[in-house]
N, CA and C atoms as an extended XYZ file, in Angstrom:
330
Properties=species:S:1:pos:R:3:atomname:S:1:resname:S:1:resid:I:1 pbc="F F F"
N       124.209       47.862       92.608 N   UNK     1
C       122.910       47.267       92.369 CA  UNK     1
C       122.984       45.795       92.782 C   UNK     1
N       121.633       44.930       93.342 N   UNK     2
C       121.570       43.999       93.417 CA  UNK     2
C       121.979       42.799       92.396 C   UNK     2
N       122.288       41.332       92.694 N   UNK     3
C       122.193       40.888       91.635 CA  UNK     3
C       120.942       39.944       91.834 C   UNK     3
N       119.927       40.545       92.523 N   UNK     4
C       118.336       40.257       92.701 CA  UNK     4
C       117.648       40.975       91.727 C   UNK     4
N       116.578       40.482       91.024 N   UNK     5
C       115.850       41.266       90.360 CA  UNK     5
C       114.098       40.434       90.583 C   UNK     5
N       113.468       41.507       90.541 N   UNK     6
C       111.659       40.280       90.370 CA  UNK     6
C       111.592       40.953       89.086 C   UNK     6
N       110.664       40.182       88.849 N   UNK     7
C       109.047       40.368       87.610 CA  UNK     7
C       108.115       40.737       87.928 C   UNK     7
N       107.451       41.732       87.373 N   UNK     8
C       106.484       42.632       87.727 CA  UNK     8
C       105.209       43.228       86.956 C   UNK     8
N       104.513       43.135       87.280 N   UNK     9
C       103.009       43.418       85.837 CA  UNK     9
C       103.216       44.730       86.323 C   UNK     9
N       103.237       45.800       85.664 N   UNK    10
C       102.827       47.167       86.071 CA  UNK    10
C       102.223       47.831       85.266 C   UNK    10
N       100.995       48.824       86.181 N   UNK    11
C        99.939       49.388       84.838 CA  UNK    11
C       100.033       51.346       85.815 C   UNK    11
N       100.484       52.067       84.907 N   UNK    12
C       100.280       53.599       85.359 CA  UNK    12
C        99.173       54.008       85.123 C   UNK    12
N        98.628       55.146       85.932 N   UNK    13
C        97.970       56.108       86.055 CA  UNK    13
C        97.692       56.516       84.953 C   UNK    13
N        97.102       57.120       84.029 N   UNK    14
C        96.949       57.503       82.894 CA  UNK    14
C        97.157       59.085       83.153 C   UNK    14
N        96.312       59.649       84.150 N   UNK    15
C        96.732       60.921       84.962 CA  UNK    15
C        97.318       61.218       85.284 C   UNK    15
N        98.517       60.513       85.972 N   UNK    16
C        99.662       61.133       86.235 CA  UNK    16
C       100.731       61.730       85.201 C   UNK    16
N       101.897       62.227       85.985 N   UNK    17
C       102.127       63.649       85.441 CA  UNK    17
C       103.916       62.953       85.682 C   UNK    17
N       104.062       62.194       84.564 N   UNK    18
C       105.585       61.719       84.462 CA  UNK    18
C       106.020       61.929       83.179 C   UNK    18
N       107.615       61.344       82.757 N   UNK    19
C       107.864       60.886       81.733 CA  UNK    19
C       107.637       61.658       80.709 C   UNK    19
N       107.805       60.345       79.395 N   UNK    20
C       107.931       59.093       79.234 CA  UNK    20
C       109.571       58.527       80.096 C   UNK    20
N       109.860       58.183       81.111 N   UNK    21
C       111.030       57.282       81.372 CA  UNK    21
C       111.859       56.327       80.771 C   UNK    21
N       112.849       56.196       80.291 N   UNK    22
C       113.480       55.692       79.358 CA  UNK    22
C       113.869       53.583       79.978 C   UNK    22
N       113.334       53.020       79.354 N   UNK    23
C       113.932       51.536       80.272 CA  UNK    23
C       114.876       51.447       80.805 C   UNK    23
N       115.344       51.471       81.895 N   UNK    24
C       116.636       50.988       82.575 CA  UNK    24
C       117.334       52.579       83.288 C   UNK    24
N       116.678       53.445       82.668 N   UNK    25
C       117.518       55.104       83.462 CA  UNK    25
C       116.511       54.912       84.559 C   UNK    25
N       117.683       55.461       85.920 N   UNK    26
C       117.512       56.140       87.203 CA  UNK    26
C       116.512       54.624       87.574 C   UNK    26
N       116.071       55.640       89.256 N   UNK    27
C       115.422       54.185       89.929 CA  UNK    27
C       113.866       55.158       90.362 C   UNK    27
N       112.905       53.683       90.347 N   UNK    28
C       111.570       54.442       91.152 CA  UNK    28
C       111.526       53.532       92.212 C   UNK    28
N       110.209       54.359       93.213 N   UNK    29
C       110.302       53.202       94.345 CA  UNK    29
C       109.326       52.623       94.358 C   UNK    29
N       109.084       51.253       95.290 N   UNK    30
C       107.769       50.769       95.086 CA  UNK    30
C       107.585       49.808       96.397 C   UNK    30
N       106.413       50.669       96.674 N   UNK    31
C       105.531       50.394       98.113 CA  UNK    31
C       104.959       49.219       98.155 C   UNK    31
N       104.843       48.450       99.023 N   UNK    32
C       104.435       47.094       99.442 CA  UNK    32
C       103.030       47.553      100.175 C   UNK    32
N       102.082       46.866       99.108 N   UNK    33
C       100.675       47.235       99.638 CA  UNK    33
C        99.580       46.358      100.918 C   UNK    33
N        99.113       46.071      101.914 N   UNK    34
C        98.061       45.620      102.084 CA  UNK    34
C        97.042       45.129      101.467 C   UNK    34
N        96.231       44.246      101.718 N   UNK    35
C        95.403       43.702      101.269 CA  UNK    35
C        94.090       44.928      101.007 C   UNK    35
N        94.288       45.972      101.954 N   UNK    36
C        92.898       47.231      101.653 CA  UNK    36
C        93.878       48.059      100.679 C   UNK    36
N        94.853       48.193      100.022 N   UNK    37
C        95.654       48.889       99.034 CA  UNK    37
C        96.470       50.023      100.094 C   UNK    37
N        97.014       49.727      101.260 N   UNK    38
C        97.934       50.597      101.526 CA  UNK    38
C        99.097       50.278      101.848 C   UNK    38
N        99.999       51.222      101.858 N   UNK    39
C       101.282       51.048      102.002 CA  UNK    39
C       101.673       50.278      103.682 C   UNK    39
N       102.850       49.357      103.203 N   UNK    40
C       102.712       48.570      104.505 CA  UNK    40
C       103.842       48.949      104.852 C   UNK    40
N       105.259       49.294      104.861 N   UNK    41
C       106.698       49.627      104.894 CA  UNK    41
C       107.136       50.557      103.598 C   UNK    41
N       108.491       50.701      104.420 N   UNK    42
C       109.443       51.361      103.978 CA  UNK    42
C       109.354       51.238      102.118 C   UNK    42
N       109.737       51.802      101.657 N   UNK    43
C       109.828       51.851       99.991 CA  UNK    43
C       111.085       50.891       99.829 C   UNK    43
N       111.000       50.328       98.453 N   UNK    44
C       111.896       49.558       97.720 CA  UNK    44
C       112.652       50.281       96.712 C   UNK    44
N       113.869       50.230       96.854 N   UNK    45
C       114.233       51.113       95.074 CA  UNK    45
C       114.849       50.094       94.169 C   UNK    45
N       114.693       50.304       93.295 N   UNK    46
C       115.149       49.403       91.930 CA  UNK    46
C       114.868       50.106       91.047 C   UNK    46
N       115.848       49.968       89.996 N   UNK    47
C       115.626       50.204       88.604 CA  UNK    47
C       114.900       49.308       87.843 C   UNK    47
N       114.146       49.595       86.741 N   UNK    48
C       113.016       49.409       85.978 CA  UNK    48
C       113.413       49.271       85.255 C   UNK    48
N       113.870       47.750       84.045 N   UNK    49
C       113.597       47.500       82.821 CA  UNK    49
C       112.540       46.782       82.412 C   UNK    49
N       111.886       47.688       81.163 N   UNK    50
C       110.446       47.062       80.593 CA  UNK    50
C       111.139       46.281       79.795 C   UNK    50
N       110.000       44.765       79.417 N   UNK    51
C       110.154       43.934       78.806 CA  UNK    51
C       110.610       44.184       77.486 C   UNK    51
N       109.683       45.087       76.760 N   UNK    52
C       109.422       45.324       75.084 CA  UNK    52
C       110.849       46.514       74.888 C   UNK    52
N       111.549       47.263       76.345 N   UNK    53
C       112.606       48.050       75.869 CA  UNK    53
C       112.186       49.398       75.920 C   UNK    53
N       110.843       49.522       76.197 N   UNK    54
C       110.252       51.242       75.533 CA  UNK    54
C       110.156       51.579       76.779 C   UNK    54
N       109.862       52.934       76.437 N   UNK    55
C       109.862       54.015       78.294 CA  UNK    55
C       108.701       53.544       78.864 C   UNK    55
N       108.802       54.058       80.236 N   UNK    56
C       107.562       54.379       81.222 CA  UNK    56
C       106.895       55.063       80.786 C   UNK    56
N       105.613       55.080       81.229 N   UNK    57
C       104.071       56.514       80.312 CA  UNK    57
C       103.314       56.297       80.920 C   UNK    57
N       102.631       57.289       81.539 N   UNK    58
C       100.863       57.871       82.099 CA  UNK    58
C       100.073       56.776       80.851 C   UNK    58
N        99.234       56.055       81.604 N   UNK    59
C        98.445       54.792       80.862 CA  UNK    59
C        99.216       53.830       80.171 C   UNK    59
N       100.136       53.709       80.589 N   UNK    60
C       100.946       52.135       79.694 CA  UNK    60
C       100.835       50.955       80.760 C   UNK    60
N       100.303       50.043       80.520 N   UNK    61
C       101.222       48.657       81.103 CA  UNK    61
C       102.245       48.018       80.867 C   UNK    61
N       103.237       47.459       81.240 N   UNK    62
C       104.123       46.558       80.677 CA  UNK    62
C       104.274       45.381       82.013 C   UNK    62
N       105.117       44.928       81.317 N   UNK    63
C       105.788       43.830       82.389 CA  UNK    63
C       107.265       43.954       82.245 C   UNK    63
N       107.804       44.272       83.678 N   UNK    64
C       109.184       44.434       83.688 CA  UNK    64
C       109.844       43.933       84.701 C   UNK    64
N       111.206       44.838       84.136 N   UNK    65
C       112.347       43.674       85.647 CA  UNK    65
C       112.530       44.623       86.247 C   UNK    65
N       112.565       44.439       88.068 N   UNK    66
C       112.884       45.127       88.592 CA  UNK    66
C       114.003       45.214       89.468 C   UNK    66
N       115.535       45.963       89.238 N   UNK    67
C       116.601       45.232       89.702 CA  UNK    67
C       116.887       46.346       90.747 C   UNK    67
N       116.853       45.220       92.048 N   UNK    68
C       116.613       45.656       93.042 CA  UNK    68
C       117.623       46.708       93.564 C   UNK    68
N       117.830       47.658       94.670 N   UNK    69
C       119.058       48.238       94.750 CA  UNK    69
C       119.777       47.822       96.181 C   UNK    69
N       118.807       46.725       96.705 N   UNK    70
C       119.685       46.386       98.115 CA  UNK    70
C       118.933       44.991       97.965 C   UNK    70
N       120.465       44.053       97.848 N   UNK    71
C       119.903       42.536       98.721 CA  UNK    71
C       118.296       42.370       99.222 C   UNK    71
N       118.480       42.655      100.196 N   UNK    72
C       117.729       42.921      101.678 CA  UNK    72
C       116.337       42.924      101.418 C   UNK    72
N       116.301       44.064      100.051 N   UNK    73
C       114.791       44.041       99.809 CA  UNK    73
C       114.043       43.084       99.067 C   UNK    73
N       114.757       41.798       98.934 N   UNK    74
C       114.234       40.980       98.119 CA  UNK    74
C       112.986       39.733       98.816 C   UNK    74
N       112.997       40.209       99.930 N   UNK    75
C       111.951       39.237      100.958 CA  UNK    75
C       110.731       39.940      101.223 C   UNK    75
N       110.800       41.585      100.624 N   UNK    76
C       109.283       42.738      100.746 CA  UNK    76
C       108.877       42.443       99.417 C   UNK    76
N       109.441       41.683       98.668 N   UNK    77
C       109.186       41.751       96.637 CA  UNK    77
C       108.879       40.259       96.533 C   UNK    77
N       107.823       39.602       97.174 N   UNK    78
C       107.468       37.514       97.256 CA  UNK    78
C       106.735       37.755       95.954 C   UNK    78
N       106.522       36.988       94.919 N   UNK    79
C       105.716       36.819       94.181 CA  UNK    79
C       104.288       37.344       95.121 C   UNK    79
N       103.519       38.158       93.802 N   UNK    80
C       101.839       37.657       94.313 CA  UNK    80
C       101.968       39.268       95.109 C   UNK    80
N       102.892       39.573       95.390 N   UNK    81
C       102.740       40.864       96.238 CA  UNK    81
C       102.138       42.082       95.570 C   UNK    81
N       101.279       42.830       96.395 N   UNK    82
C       101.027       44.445       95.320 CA  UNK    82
C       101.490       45.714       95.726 C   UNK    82
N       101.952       45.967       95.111 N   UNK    83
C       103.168       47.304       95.764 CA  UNK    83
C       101.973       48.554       94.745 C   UNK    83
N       102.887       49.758       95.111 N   UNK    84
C       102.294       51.159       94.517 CA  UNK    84
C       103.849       51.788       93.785 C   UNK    84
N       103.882       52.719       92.842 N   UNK    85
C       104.806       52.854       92.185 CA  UNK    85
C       105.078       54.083       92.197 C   UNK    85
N       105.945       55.125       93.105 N   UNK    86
C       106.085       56.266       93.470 CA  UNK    86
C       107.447       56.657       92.468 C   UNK    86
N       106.820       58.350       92.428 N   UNK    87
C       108.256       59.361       91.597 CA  UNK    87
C       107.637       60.109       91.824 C   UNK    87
N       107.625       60.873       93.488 N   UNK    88
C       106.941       61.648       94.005 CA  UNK    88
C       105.831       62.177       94.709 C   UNK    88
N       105.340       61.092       93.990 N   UNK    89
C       103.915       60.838       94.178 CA  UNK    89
C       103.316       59.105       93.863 C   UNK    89
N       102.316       58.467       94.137 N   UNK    90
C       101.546       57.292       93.554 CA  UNK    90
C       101.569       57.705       92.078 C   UNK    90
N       102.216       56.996       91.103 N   UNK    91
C       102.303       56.846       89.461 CA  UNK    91
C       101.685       55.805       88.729 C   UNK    91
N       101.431       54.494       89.484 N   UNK    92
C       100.957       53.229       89.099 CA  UNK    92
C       101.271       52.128       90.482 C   UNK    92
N       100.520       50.718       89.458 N   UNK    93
C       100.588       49.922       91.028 CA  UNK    93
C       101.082       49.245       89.786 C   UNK    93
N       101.025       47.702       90.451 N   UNK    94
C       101.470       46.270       90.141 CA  UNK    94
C       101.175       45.368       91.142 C   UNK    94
N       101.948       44.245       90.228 N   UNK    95
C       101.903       42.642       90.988 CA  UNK    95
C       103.322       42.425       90.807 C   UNK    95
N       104.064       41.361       92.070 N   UNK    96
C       105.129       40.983       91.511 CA  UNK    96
C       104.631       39.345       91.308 C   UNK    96
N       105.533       38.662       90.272 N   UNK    97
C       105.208       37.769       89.503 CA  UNK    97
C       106.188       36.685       89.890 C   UNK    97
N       107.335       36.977       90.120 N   UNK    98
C       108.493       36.307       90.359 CA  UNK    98
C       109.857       36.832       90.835 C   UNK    98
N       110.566       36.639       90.975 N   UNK    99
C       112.262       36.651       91.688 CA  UNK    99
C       112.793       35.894       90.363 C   UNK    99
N       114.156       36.417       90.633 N   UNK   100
C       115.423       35.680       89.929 CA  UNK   100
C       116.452       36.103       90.378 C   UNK   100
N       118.020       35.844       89.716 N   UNK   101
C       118.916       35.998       90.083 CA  UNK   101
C       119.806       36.943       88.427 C   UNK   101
N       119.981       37.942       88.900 N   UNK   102
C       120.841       38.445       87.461 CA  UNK   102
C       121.854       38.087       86.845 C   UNK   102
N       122.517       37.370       85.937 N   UNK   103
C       123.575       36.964       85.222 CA  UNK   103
C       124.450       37.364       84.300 C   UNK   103
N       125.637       37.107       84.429 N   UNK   104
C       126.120       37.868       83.390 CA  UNK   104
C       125.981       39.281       82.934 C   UNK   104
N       125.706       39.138       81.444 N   UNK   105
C       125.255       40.304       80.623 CA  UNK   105
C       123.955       40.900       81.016 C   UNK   105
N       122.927       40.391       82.488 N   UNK   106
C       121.965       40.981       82.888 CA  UNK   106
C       120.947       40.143       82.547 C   UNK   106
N       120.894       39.019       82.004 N   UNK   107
C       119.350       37.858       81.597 CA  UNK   107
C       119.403       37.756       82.738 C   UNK   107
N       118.118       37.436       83.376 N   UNK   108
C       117.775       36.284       84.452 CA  UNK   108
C       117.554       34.577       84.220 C   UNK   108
N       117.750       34.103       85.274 N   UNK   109
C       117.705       32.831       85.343 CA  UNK   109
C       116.951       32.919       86.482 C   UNK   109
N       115.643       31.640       86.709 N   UNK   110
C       114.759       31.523       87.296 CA  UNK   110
C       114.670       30.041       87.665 C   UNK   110
């Protein structure tokens, strides 16, 4: 895993057909959107820790970290960006909010 991670507002589908995902198990991917909401490149993978600790869910928002799984992808993840949130299918979108660098025991520093 990277020791890149962003910040991320993310709000699911209420309809979709996941979960609940546990914080920090396995990775989802997440599409870098256009300004008309479509996918512009290749997918991103990172693992997903929510802020508050609790799973992923059809209609939840949270704000989480997203720790990236390659360097590389940390220049498709700029603040301000809107990606789509795939596990098979479109599950939710977002914003990314910020970058950091992972430390240690896993805090970020910004």
């Amino acid at each position: 895993m990277s020791p890149i991670a962003v910040s991320a507002s993310l709000s699911f589908d209420p309809e979709a057909t996941f979960g609940p995902i546990p914080s920090g198990l396995g990775s989802l991917l997440y599409y870098p959107l256009d300004s008309e909401g479509q996918r512009t490149e290749a997918a991103v993978g990172a693992v997903t820790f929510v802020d508050d600790g609790a799973s992923l869910a059809p209609g939840r928002s949270v704000t989480a970290e997203l720790r990236l799984l390659e360097d590389s992808d940390a220049v498709r993840l700029l603040p301000g960006a809107r990606v789509a949130v795939w596990l098979g299918q479109v599950i939710g979108e977002g914003t990314i909010l910020g970058q950091s660098e992972v430390v240690g025991s896993g805090s970020l520093t910004e």
